[in-house]
N, CA, C, O and CB atoms as a CASP TS submission, in Angstrom:
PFRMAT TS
TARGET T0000
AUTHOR 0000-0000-0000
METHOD Language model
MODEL 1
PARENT N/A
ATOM      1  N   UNK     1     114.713-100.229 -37.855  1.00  0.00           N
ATOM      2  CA  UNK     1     115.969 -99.807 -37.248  1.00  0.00           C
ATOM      3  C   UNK     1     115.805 -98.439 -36.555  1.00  0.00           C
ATOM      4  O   UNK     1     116.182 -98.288 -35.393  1.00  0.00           O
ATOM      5  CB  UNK     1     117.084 -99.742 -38.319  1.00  0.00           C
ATOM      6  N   UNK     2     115.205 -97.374 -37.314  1.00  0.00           N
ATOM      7  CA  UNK     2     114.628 -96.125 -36.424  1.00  0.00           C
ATOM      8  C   UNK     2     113.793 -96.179 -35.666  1.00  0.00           C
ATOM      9  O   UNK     2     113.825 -95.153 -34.986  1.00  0.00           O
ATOM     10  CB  UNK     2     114.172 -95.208 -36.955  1.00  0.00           C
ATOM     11  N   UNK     3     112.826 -96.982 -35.300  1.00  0.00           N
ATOM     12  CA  UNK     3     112.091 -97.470 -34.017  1.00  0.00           C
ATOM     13  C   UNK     3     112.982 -98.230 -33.109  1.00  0.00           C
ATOM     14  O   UNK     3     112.724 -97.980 -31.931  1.00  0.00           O
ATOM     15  CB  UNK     3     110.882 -98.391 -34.359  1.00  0.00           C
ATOM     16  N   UNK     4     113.775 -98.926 -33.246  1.00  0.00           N
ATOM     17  CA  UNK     4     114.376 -99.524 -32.242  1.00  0.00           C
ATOM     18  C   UNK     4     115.528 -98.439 -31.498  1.00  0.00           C
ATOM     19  O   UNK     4     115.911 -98.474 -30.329  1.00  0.00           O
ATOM     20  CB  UNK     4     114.989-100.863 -32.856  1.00  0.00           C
ATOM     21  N   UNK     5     115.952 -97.433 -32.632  1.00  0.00           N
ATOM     22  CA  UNK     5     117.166 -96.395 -32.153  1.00  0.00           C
ATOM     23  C   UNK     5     116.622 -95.555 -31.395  1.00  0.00           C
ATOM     24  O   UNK     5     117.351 -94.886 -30.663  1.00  0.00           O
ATOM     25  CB  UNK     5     117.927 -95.571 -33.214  1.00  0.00           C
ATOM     26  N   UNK     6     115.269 -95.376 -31.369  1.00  0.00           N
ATOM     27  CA  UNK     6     114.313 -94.193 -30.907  1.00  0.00           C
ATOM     28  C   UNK     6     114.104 -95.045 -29.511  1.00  0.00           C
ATOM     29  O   UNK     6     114.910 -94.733 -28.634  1.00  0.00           O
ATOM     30  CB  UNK     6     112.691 -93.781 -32.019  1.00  0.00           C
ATOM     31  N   UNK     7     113.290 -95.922 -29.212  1.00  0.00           N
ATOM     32  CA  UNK     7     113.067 -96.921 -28.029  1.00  0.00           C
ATOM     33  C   UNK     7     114.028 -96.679 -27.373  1.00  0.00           C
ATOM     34  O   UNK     7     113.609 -96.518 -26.227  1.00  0.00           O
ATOM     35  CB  UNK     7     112.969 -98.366 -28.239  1.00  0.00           C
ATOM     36  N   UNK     8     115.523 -96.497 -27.404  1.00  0.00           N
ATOM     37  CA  UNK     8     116.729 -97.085 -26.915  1.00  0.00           C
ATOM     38  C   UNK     8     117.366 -95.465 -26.835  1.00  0.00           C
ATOM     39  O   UNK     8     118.551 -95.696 -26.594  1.00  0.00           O
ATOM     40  CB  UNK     8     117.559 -98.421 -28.036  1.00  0.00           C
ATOM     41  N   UNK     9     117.306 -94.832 -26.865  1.00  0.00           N
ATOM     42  CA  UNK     9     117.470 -93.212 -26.641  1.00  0.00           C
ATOM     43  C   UNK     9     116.651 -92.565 -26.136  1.00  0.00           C
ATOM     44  O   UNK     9     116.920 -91.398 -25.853  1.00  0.00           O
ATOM     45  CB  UNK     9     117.613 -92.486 -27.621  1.00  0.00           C
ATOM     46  N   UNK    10     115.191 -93.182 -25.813  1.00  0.00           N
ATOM     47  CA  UNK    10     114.058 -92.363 -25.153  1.00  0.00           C
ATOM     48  C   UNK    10     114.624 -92.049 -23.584  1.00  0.00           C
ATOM     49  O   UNK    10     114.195 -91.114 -22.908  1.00  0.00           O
ATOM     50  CB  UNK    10     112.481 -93.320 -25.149  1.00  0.00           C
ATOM     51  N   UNK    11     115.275 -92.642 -23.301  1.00  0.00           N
ATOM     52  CA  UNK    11     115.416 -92.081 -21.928  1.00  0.00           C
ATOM     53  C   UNK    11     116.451 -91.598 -21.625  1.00  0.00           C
ATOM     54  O   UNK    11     116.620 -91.497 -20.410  1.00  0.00           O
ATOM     55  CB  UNK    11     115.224 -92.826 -21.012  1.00  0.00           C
ATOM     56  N   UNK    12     117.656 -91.059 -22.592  1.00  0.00           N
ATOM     57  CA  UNK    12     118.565 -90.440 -22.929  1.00  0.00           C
ATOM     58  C   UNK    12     117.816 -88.958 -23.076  1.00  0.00           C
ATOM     59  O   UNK    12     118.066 -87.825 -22.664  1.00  0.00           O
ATOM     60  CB  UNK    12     119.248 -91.115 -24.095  1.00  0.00           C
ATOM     61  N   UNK    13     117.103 -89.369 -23.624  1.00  0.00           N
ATOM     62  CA  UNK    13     116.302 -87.706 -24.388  1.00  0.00           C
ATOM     63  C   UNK    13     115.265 -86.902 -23.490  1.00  0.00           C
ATOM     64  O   UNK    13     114.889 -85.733 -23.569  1.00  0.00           O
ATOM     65  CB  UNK    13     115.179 -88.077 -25.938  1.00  0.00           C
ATOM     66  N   UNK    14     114.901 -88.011 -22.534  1.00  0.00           N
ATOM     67  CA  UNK    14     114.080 -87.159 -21.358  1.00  0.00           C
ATOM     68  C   UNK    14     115.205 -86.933 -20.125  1.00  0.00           C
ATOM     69  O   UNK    14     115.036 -85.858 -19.550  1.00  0.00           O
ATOM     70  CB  UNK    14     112.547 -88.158 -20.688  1.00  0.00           C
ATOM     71  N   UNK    15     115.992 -87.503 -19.763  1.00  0.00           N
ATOM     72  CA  UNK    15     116.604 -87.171 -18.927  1.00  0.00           C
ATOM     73  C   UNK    15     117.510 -85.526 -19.716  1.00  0.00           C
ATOM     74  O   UNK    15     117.719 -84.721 -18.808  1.00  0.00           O
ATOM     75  CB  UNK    15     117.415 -88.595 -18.437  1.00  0.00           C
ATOM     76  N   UNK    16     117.871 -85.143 -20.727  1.00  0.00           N
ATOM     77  CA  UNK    16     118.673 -84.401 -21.159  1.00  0.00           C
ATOM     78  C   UNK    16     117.189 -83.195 -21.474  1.00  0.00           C
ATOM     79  O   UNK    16     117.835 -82.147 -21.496  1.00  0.00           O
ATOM     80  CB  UNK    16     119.763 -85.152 -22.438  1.00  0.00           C
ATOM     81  N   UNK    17     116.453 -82.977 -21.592  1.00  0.00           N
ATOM     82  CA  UNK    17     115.464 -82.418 -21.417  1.00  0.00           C
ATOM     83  C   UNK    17     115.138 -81.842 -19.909  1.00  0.00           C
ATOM     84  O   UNK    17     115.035 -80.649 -19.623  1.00  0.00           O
ATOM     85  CB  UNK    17     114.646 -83.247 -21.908  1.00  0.00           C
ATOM     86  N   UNK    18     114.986 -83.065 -18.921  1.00  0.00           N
ATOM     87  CA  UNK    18     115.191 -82.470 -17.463  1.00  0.00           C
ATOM     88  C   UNK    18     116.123 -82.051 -17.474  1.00  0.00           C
ATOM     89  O   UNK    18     115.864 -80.866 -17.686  1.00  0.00           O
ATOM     90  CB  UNK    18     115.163 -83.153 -16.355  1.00  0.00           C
ATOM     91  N   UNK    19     117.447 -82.158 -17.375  1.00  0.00           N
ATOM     92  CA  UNK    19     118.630 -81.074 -17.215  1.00  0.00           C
ATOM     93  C   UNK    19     118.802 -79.616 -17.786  1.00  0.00           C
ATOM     94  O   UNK    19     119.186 -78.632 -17.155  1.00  0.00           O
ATOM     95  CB  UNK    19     119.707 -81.657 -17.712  1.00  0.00           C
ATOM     96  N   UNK    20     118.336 -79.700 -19.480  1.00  0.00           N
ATOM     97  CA  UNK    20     117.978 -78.181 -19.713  1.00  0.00           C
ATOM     98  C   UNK    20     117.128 -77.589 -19.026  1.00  0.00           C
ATOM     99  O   UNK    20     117.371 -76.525 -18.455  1.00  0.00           O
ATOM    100  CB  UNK    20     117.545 -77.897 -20.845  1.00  0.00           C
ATOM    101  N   UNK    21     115.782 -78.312 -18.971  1.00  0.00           N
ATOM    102  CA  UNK    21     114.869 -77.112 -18.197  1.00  0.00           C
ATOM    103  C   UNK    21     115.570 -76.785 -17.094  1.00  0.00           C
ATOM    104  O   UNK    21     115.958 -75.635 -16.889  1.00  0.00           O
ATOM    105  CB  UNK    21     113.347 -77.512 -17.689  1.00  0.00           C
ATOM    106  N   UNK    22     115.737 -77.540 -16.485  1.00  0.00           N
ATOM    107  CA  UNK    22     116.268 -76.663 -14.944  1.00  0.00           C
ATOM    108  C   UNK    22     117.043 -75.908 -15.099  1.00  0.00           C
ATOM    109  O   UNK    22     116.920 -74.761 -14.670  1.00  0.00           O
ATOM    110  CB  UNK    22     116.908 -77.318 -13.823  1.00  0.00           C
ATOM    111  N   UNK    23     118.370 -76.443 -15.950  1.00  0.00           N
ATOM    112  CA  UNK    23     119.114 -75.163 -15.424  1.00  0.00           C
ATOM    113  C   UNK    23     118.760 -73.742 -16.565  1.00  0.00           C
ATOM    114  O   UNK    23     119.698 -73.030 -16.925  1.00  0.00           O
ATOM    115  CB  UNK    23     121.014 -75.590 -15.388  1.00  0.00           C
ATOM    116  N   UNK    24     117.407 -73.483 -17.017  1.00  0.00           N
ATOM    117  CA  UNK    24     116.767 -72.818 -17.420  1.00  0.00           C
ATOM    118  C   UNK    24     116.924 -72.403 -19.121  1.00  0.00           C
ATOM    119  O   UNK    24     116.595 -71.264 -19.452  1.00  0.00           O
ATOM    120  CB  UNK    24     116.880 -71.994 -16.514  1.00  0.00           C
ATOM    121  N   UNK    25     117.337 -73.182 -19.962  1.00  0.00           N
ATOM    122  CA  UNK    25     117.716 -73.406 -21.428  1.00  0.00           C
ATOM    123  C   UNK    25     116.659 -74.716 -22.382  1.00  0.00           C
ATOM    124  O   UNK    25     116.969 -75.205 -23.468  1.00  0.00           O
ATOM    125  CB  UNK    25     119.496 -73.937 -21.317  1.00  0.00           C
ATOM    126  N   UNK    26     115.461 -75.014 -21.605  1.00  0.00           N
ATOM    127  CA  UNK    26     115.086 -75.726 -22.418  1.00  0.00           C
ATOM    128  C   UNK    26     113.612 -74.989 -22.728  1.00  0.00           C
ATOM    129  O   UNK    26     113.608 -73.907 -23.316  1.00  0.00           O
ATOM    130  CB  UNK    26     115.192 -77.159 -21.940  1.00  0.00           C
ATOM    131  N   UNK    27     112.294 -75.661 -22.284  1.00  0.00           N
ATOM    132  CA  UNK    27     111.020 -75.657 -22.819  1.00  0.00           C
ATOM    133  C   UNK    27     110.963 -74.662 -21.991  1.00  0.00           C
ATOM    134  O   UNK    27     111.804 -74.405 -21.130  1.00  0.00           O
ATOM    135  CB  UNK    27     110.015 -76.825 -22.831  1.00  0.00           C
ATOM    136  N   UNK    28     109.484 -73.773 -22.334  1.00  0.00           N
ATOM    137  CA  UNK    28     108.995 -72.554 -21.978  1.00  0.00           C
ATOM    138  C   UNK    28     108.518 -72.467 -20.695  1.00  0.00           C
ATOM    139  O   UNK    28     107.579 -73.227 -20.458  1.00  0.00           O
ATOM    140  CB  UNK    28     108.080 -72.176 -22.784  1.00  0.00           C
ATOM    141  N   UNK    29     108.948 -71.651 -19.653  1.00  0.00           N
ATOM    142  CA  UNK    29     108.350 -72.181 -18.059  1.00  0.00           C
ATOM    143  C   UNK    29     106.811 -72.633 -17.979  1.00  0.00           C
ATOM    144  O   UNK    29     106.360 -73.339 -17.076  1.00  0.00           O
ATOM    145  CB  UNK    29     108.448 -70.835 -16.880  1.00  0.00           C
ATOM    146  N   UNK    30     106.222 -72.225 -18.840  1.00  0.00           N
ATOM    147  CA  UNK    30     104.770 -72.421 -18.576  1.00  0.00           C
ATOM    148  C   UNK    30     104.587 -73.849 -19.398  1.00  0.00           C
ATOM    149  O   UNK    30     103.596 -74.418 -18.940  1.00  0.00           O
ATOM    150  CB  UNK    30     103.730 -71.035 -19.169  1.00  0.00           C
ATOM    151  N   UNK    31     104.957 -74.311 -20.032  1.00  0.00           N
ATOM    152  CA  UNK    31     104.962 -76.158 -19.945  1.00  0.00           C
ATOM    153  C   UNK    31     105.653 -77.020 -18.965  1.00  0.00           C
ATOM    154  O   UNK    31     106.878 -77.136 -18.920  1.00  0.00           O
ATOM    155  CB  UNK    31     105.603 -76.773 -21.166  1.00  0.00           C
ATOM    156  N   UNK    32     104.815 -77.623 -18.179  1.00  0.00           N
ATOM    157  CA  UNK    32     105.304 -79.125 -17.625  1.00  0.00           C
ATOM    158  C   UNK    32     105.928 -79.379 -18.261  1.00  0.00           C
ATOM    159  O   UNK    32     105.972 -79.436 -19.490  1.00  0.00           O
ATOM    160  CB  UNK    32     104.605 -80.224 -17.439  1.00  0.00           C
ATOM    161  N   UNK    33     106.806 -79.669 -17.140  1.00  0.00           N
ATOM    162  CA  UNK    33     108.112 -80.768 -17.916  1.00  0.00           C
ATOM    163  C   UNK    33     108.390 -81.123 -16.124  1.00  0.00           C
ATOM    164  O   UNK    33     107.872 -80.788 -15.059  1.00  0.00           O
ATOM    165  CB  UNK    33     110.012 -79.711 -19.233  1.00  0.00           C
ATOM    166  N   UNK    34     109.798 -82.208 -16.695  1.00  0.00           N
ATOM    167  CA  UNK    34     110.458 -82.647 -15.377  1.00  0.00           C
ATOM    168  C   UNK    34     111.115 -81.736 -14.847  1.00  0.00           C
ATOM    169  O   UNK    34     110.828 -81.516 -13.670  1.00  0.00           O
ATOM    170  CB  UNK    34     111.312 -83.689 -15.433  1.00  0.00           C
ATOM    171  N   UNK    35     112.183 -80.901 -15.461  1.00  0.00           N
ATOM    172  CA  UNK    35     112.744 -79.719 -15.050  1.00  0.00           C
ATOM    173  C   UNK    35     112.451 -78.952 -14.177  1.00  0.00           C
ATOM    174  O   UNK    35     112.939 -78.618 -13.097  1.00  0.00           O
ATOM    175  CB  UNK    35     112.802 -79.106 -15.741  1.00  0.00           C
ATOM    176  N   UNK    36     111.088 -78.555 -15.098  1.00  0.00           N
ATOM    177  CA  UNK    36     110.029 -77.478 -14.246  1.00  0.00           C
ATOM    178  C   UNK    36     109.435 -78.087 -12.752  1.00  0.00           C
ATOM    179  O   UNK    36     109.039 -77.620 -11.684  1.00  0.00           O
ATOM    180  CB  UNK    36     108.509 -77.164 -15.318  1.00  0.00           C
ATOM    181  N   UNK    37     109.593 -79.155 -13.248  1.00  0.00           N
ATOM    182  CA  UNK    37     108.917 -80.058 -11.401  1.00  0.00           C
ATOM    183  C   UNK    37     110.072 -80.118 -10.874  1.00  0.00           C
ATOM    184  O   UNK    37     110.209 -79.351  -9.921  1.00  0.00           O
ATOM    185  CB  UNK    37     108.120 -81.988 -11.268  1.00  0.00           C
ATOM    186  N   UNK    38     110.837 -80.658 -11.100  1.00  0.00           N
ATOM    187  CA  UNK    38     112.200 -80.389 -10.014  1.00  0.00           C
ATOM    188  C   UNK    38     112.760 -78.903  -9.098  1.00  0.00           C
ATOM    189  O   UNK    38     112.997 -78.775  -7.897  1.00  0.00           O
ATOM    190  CB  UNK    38     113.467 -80.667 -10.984  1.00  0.00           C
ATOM    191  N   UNK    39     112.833 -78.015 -10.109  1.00  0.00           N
ATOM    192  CA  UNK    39     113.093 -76.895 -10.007  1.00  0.00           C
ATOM    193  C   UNK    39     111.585 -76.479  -9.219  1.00  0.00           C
ATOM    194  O   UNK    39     112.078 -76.262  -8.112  1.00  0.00           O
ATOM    195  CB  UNK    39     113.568 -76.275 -11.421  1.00  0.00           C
ATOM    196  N   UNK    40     110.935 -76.365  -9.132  1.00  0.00           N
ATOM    197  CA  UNK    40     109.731 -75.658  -8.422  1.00  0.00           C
ATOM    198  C   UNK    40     110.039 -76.629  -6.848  1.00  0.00           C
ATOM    199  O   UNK    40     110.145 -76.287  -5.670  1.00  0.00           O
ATOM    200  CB  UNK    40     107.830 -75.963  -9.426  1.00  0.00           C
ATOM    201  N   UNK    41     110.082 -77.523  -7.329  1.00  0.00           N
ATOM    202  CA  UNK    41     110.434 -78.179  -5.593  1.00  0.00           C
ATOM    203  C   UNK    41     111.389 -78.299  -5.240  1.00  0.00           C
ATOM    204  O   UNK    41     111.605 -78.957  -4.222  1.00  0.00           O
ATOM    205  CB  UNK    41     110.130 -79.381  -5.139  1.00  0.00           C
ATOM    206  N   UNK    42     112.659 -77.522  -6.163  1.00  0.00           N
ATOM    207  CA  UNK    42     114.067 -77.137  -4.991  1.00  0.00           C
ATOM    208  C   UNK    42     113.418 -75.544  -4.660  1.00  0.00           C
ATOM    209  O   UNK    42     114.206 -74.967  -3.911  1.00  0.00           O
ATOM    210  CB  UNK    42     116.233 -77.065  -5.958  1.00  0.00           C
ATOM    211  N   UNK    43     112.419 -74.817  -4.940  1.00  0.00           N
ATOM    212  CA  UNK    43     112.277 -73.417  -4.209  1.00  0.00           C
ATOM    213  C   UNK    43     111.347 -73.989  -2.590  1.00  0.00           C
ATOM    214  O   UNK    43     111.466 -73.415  -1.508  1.00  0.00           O
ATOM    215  CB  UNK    43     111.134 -72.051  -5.475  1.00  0.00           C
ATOM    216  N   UNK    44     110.635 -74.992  -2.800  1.00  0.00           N
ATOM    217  CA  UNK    44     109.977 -75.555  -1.750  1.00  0.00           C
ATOM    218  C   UNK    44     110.810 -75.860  -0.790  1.00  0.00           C
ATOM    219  O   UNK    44     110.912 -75.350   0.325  1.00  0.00           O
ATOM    220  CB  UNK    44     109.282 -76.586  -2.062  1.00  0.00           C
ATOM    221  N   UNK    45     111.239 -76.480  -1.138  1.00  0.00           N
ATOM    222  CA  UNK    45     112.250 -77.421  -0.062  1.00  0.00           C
ATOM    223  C   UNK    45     113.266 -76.412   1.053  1.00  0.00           C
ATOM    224  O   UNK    45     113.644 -76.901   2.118  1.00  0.00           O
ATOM    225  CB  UNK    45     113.519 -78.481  -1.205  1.00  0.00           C
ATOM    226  N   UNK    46     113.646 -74.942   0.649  1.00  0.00           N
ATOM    227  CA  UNK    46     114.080 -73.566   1.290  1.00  0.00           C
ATOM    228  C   UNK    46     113.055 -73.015   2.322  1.00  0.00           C
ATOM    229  O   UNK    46     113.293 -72.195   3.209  1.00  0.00           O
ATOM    230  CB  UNK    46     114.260 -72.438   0.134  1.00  0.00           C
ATOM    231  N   UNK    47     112.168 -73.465   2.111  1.00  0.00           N
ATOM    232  CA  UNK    47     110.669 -73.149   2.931  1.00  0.00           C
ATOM    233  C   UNK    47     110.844 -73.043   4.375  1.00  0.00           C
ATOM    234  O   UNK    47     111.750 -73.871   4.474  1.00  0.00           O
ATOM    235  CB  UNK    47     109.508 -74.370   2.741  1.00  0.00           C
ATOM    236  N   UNK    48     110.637 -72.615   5.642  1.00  0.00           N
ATOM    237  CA  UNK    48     110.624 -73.334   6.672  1.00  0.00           C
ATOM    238  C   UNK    48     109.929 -74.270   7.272  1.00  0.00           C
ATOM    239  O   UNK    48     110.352 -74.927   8.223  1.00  0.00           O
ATOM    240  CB  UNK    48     110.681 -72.823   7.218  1.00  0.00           C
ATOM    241  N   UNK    49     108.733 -74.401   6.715  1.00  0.00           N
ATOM    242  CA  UNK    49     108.658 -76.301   7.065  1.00  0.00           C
ATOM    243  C   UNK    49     108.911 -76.802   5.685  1.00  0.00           C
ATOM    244  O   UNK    49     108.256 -76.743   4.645  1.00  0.00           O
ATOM    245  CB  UNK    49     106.848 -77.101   7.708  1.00  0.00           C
ATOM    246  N   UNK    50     109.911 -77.243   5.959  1.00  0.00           N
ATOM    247  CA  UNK    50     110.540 -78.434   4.602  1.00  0.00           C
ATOM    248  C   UNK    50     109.539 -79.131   3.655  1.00  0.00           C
ATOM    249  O   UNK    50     108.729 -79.896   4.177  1.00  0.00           O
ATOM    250  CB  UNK    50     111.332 -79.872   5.293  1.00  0.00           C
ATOM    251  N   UNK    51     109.509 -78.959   2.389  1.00  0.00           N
ATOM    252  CA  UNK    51     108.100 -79.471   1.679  1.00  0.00           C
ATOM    253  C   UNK    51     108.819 -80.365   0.671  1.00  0.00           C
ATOM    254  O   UNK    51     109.276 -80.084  -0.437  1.00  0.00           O
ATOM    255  CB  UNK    51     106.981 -78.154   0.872  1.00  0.00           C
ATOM    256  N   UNK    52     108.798 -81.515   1.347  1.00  0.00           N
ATOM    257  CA  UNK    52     109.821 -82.371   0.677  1.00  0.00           C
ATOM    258  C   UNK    52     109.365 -83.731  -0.942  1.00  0.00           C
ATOM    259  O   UNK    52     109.861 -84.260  -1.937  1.00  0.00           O
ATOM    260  CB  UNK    52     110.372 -83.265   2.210  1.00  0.00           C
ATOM    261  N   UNK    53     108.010 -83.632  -0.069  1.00  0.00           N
ATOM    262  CA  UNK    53     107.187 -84.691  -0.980  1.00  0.00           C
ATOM    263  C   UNK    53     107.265 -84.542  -2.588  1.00  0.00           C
ATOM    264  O   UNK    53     107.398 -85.331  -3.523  1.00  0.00           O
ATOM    265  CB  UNK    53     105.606 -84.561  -0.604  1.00  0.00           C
ATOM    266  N   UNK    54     107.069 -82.718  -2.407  1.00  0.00           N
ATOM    267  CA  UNK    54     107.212 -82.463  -4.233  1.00  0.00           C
ATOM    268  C   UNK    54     108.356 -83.068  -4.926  1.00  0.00           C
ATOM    269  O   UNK    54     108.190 -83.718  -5.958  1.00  0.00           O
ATOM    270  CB  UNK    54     107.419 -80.831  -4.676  1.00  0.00           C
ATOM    271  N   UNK    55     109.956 -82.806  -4.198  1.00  0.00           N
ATOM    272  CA  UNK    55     110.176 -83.081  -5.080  1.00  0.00           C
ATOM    273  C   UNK    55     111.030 -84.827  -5.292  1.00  0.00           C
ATOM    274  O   UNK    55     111.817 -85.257  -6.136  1.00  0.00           O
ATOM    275  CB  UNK    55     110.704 -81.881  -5.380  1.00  0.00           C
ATOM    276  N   UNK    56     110.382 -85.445  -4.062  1.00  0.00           N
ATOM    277  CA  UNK    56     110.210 -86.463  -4.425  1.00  0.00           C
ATOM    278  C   UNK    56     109.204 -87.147  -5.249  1.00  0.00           C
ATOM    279  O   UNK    56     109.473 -87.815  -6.247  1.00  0.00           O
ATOM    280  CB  UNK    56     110.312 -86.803  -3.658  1.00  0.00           C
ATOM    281  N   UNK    57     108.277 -86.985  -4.872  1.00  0.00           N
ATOM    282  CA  UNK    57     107.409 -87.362  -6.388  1.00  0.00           C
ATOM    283  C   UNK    57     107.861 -87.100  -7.821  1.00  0.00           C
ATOM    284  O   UNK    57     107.614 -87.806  -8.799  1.00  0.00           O
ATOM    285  CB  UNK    57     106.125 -86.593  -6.441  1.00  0.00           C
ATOM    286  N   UNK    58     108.490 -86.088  -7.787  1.00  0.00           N
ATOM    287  CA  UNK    58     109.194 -85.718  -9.181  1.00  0.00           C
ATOM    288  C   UNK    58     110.361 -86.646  -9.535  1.00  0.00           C
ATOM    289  O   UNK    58     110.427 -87.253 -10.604  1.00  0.00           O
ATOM    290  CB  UNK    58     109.792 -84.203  -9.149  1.00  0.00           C
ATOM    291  N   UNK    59     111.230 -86.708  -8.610  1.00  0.00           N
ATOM    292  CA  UNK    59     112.411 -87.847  -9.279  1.00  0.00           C
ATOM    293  C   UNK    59     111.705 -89.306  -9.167  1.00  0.00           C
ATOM    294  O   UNK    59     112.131 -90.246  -9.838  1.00  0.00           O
ATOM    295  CB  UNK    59     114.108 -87.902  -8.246  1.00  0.00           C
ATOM    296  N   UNK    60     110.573 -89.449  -8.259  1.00  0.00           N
ATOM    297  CA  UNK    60     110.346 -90.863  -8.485  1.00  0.00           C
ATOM    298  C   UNK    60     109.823 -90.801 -10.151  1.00  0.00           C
ATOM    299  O   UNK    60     110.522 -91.289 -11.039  1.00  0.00           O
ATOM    300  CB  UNK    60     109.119 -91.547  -7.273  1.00  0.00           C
ATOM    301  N   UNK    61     108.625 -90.196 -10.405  1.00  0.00           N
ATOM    302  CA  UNK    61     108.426 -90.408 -11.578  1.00  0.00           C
ATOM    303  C   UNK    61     109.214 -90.327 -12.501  1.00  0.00           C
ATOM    304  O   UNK    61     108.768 -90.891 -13.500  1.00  0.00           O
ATOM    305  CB  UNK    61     107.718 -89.926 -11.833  1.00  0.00           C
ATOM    306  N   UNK    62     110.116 -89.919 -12.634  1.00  0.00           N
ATOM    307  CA  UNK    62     110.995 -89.728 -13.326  1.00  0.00           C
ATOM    308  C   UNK    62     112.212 -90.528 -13.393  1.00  0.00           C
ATOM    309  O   UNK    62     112.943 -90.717 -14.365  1.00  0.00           O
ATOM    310  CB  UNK    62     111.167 -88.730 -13.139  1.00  0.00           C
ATOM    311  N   UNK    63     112.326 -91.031 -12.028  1.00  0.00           N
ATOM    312  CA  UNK    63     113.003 -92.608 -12.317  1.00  0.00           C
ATOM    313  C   UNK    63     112.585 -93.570 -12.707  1.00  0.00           C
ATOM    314  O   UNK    63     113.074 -94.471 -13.389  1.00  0.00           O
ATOM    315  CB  UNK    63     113.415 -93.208 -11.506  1.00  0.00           C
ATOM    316  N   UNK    64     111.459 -93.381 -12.198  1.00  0.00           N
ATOM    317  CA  UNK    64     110.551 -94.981 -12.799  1.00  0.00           C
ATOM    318  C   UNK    64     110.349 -94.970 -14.363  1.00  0.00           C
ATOM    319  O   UNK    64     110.333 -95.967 -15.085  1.00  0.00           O
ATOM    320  CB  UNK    64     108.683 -95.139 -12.100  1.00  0.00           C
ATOM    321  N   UNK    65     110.168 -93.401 -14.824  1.00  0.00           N
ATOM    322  CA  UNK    65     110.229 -93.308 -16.159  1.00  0.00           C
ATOM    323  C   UNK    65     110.910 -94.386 -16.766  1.00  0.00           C
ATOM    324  O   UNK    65     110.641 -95.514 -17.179  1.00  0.00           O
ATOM    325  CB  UNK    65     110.767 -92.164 -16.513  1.00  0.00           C
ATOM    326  N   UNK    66     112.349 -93.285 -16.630  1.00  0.00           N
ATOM    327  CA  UNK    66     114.015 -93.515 -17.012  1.00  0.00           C
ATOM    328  C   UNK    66     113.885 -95.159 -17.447  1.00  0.00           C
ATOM    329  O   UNK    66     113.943 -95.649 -18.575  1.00  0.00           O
ATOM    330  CB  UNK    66     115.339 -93.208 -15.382  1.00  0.00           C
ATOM    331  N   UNK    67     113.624 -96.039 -15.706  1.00  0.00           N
ATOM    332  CA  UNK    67     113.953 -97.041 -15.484  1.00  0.00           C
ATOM    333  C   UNK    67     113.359 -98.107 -16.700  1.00  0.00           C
ATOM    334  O   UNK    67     113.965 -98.893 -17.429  1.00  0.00           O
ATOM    335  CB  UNK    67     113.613 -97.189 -14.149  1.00  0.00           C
ATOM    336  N   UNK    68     111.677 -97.724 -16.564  1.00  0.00           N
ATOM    337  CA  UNK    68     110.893 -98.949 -17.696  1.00  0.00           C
ATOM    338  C   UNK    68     111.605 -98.290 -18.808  1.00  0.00           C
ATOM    339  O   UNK    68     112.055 -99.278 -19.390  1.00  0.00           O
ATOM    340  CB  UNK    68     108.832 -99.023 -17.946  1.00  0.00           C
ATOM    341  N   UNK    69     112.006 -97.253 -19.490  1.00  0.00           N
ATOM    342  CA  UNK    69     111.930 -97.000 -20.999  1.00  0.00           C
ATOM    343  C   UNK    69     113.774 -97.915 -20.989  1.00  0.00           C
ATOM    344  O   UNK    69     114.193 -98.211 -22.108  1.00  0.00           O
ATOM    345  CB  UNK    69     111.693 -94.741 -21.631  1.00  0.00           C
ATOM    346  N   UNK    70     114.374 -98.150 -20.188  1.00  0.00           N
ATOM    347  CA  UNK    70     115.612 -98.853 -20.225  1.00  0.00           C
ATOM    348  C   UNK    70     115.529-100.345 -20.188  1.00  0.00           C
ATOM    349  O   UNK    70     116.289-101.271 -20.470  1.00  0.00           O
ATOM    350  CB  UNK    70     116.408 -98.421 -19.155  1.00  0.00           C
ATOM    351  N   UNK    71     114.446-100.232 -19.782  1.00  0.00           N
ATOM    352  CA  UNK    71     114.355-102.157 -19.614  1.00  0.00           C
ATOM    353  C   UNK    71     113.438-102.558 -20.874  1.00  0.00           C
ATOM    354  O   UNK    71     113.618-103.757 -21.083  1.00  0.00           O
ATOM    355  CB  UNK    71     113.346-102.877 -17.829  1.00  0.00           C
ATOM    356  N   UNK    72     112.492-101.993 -21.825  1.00  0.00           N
ATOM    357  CA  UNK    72     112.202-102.303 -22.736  1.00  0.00           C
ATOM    358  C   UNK    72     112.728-102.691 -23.129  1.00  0.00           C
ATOM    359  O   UNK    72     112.469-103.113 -24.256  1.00  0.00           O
ATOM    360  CB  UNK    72     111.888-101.924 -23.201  1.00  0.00           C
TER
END
């Protein structure tokens, strides 16, 4: 029953993880996380040539995450 509650909240718990880091209340800046990738590629993206790829790569992975740990 705690493996299945855990399976079924995993992507509850990373998405709420990306939201602390960014808005700067979660893990330590110097660990990767999603946060930290998001947030480093909204300072990119202010750039004058637009550096957009970062932080698309970041929500893709991070959707695709989301997505398989929901369809398990």
């Amino acid at each position: 029953l705690v493996l299945i509650t855990a399976v079924l909240n995993f992507s509850d718990l990373i998405l709420y993880e990306a939201v602390l880091t960014y808005v700067g209340v979660g893990v330590d800046p110097s660990t990767s996380s999603f946060g930290g990738m998001i947030n480093l590629a909204r300072n990119e993206m202010s750039r004058d040539p637009v550096v957009w790829w970062s932080f698309a790569a970041a929500f893709i992975i991070l959707s695709e995450l989301v997505v398989s740990a929901s369809v398990c």
